[in-house]
N, CA, C and O atoms as a GROMACS GRO file, in nm:
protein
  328
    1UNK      N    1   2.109   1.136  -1.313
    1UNK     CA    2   1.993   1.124  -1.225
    1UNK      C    3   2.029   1.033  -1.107
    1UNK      O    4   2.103   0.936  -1.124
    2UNK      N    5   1.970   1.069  -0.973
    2UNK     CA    6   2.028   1.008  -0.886
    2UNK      C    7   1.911   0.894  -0.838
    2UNK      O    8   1.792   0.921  -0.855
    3UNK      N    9   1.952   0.764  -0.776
    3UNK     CA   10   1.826   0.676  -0.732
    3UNK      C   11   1.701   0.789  -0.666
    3UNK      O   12   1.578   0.790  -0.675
    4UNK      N   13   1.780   0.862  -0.612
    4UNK     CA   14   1.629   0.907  -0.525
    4UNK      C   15   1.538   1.033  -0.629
    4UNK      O   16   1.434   1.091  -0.601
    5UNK      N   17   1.607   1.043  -0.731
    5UNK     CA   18   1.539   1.178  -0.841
    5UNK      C   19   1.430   1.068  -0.938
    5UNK      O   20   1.324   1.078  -1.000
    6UNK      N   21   1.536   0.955  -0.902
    6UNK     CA   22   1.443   0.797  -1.023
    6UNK      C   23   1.323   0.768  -0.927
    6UNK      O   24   1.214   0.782  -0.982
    7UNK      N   25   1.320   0.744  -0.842
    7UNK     CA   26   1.244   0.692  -0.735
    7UNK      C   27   1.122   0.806  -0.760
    7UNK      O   28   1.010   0.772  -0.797
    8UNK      N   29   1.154   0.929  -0.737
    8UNK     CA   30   1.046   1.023  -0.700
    8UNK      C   31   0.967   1.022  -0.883
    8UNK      O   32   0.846   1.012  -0.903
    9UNK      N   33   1.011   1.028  -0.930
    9UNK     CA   34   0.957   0.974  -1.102
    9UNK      C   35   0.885   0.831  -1.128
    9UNK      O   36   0.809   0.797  -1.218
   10UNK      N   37   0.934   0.762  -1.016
   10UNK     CA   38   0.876   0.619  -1.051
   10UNK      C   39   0.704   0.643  -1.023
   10UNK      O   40   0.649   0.725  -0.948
   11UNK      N   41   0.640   0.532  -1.121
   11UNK     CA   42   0.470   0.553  -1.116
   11UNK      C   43   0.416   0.488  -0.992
   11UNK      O   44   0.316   0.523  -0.930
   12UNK      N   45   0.498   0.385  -0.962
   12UNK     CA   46   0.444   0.322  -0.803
   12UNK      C   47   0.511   0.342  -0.741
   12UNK      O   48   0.604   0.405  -0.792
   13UNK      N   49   0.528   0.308  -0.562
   13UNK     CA   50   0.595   0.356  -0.435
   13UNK      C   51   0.708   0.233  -0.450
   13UNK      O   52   0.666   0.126  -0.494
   14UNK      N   53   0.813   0.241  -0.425
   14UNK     CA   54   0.923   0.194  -0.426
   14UNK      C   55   0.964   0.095  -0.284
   14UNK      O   56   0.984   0.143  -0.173
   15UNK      N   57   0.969  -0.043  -0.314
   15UNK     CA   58   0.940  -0.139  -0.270
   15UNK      C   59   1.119  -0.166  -0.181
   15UNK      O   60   1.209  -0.226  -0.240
   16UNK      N   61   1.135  -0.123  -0.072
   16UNK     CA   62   1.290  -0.178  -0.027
   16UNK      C   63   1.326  -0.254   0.056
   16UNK      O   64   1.399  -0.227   0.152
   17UNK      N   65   1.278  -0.359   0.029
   17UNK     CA   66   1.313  -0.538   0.153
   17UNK      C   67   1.458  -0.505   0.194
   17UNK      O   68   1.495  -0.577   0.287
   18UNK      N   69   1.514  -0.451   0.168
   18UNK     CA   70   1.710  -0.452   0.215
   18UNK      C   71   1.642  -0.364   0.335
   18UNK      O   72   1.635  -0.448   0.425
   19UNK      N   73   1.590  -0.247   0.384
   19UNK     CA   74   1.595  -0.150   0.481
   19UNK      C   75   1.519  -0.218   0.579
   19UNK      O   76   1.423  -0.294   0.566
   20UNK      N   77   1.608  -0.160   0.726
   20UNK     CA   78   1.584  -0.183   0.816
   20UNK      C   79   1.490  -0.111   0.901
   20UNK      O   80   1.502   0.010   0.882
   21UNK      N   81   1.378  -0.147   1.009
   21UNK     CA   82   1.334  -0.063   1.059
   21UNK      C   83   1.434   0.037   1.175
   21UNK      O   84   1.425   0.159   1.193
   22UNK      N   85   1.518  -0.052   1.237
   22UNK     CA   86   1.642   0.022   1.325
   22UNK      C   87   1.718   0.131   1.270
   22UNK      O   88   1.763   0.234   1.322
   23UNK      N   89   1.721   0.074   1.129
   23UNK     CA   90   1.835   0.148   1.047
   23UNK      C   91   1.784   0.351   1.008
   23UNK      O   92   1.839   0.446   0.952
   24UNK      N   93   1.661   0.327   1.072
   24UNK     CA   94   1.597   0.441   1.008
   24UNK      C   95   1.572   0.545   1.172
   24UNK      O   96   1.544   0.499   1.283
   25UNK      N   97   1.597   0.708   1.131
   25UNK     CA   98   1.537   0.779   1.246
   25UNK      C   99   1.428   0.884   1.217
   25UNK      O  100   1.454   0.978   1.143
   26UNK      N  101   1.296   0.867   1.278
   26UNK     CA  102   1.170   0.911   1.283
   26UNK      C  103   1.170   1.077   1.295
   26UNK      O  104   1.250   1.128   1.373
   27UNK      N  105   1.100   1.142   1.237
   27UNK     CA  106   1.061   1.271   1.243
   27UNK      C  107   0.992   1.280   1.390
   27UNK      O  108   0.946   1.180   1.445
   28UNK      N  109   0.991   1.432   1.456
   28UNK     CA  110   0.898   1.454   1.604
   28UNK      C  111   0.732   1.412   1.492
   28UNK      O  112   0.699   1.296   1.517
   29UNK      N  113   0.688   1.444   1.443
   29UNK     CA  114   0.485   1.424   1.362
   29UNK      C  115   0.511   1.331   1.294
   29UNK      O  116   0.616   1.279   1.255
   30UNK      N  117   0.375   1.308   1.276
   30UNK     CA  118   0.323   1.210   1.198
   30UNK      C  119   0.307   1.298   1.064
   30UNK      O  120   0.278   1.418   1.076
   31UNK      N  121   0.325   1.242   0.936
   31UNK     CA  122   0.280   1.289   0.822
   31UNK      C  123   0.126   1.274   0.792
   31UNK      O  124   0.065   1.376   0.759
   32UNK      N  125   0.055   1.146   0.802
   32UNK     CA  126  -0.097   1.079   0.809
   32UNK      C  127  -0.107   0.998   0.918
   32UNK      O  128  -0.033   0.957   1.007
   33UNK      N  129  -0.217   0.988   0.885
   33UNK     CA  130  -0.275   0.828   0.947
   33UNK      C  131  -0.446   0.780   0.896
   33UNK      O  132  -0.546   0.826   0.843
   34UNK      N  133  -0.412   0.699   0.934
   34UNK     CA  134  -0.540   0.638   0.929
   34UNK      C  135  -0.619   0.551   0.971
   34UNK      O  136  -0.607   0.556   1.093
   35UNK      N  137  -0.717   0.447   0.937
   35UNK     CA  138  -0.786   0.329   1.077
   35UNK      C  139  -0.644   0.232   1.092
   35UNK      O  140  -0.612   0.174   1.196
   36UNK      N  141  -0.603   0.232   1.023
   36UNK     CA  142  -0.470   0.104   1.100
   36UNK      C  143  -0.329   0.137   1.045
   36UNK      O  144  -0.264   0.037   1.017
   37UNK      N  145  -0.271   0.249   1.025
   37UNK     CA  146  -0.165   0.309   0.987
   37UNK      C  147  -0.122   0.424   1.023
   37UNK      O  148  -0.203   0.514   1.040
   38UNK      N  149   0.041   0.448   1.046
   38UNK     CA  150   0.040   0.586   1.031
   38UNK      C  151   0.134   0.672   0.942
   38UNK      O  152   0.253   0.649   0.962
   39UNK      N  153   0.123   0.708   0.906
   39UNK     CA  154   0.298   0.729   0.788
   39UNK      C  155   0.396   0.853   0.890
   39UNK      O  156   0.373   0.940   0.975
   40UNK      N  157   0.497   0.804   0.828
   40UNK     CA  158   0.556   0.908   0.948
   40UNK      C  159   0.745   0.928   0.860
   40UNK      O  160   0.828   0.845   0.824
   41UNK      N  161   0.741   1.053   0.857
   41UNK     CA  162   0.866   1.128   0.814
   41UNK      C  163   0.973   1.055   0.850
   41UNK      O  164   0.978   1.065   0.973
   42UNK      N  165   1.089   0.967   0.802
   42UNK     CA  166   1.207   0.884   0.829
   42UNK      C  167   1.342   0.896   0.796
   42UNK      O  168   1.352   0.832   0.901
   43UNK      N  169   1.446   0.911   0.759
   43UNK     CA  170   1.597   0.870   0.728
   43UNK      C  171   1.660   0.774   0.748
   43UNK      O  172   1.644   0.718   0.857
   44UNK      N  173   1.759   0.717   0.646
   44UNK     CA  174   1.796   0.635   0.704
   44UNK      C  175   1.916   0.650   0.779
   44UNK      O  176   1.993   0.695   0.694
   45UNK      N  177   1.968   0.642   0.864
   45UNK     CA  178   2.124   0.624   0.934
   45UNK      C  179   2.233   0.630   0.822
   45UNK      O  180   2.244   0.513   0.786
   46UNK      N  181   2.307   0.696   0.759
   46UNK     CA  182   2.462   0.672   0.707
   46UNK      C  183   2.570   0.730   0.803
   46UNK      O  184   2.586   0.844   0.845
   47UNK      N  185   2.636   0.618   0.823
   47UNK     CA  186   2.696   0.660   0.992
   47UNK      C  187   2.829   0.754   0.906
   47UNK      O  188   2.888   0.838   0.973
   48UNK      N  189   2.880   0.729   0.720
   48UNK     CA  190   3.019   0.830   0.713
   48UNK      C  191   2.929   0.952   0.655
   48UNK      O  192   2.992   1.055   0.630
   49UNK      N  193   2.823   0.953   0.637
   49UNK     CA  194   2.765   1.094   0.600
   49UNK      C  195   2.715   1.203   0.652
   49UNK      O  196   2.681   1.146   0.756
   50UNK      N  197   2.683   1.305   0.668
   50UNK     CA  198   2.609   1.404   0.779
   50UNK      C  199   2.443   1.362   0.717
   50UNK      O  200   2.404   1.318   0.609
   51UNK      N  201   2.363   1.408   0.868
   51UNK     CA  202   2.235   1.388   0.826
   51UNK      C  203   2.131   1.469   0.753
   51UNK      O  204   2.010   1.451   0.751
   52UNK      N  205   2.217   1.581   0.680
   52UNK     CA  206   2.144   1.634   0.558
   52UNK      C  207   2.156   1.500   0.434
   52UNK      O  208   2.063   1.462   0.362
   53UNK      N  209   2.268   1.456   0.435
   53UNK     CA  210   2.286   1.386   0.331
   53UNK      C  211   2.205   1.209   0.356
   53UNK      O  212   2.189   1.115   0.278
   54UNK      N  213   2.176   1.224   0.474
   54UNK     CA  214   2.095   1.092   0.519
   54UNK      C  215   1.991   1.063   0.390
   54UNK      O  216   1.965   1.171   0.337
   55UNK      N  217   1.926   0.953   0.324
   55UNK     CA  218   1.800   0.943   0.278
   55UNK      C  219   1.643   0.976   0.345
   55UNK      O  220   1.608   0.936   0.456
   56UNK      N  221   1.575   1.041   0.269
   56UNK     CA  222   1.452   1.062   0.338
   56UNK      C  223   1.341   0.928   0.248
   56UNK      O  224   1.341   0.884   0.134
   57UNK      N  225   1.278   0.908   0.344
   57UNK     CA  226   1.163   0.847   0.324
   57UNK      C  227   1.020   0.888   0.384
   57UNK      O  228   1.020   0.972   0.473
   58UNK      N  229   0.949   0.856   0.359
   58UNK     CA  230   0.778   0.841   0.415
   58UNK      C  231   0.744   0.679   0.432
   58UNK      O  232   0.728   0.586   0.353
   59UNK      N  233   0.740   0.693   0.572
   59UNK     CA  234   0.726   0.502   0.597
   59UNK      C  235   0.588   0.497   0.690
   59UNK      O  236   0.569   0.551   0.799
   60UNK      N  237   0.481   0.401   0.597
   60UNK     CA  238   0.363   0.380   0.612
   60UNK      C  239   0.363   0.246   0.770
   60UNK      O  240   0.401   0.131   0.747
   61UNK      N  241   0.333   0.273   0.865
   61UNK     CA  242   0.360   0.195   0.988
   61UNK      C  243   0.253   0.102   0.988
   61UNK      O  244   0.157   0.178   0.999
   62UNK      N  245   0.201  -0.028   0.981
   62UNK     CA  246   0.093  -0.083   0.998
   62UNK      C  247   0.045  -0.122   1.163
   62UNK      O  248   0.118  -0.217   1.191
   63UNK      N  249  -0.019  -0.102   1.251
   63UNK     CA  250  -0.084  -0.181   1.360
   63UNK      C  251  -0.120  -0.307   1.311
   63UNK      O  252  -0.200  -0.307   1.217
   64UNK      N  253  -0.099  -0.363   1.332
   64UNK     CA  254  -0.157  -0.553   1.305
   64UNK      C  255  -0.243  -0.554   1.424
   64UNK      O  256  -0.350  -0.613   1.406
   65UNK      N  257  -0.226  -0.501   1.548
   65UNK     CA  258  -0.324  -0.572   1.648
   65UNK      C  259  -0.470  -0.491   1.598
   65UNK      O  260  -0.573  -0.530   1.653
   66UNK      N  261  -0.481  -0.396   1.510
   66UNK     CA  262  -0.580  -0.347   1.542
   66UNK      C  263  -0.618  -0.378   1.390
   66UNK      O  264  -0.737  -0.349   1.378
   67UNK      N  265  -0.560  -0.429   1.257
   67UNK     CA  266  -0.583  -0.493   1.190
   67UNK      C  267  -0.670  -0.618   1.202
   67UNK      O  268  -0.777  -0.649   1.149
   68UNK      N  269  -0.575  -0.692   1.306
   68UNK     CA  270  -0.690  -0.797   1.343
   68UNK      C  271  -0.770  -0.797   1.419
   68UNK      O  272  -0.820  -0.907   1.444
   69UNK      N  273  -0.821  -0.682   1.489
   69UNK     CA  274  -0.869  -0.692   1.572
   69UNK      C  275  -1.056  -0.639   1.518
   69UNK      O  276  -1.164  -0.644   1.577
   70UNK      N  277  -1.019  -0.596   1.397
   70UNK     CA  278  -1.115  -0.494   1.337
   70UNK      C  279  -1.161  -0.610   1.210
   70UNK      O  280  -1.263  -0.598   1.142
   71UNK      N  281  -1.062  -0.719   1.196
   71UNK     CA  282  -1.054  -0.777   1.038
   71UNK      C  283  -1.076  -0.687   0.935
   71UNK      O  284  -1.173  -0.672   0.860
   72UNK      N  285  -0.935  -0.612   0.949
   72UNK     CA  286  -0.920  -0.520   0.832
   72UNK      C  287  -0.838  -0.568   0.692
   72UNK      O  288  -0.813  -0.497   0.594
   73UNK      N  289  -0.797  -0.743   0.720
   73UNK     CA  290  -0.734  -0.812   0.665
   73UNK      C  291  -0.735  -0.781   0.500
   73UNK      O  292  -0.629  -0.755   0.442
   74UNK      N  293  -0.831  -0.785   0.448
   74UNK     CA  294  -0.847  -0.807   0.298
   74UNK      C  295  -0.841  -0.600   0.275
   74UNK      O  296  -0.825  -0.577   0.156
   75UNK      N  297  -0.847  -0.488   0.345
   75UNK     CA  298  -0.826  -0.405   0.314
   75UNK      C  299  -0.708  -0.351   0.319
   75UNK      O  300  -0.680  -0.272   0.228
   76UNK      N  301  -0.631  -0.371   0.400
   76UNK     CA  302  -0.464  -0.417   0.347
   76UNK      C  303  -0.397  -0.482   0.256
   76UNK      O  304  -0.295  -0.444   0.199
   77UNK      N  305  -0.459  -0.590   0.241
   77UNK     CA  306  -0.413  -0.653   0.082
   77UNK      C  307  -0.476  -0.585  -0.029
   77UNK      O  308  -0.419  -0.576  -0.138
   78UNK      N  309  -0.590  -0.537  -0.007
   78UNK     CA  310  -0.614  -0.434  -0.100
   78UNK      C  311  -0.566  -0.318  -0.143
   78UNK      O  312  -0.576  -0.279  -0.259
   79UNK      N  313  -0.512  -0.255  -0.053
   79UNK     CA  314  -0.398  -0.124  -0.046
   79UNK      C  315  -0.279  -0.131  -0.054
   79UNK      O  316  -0.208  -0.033  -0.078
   80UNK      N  317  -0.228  -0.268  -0.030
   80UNK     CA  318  -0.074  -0.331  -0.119
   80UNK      C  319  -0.055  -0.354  -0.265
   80UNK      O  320   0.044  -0.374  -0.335
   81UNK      N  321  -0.183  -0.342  -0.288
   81UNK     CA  322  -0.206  -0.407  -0.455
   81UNK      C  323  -0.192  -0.299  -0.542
   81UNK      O  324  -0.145  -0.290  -0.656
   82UNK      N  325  -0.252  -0.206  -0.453
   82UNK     CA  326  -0.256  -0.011  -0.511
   82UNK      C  327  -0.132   0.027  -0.566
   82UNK      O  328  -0.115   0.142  -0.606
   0.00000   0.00000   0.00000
């Protein structure tokens, strides 16, 4: 089984502090969105691999200005907790 066959099996969304936002290249659409997010289709960069073999992700984008701007504060920590 490969990390990403474990990952897609795992019961919660898979948490990766090592990845970079640079390190990653964006799909043309958005997958969702919503009042202060948008998720959006990603890879990451492996500069000796071709980009079939790149990793795919779904990366949830937060607005903060409009987080705070709305004090959507405690409904973000609420949807981190999810």
């Amino acid at each position: 089984e490969t990390p990403w066959e474990a990952a897609l099996m795992a019961e919660t969304p898979t948490l990766l502090p090592t990845l970079k936002f640079h390190q990653l290249v964006f799909g043309a659409e958005d997958l969702a969105s919503g009042a202060f997010s948008v998720v959006r289709y990603a890879r990451t960069i492996i500069k000796d691999k071709t980009q079939s073999q790149w990793p795919e992700y779904a990366v949830k984008v937060i607005n903060t200005k409009t987080i705070q701007e709305h004090g959507y504060e405690s409904s973000v920590n609420r949807e981190i907790c999810v």
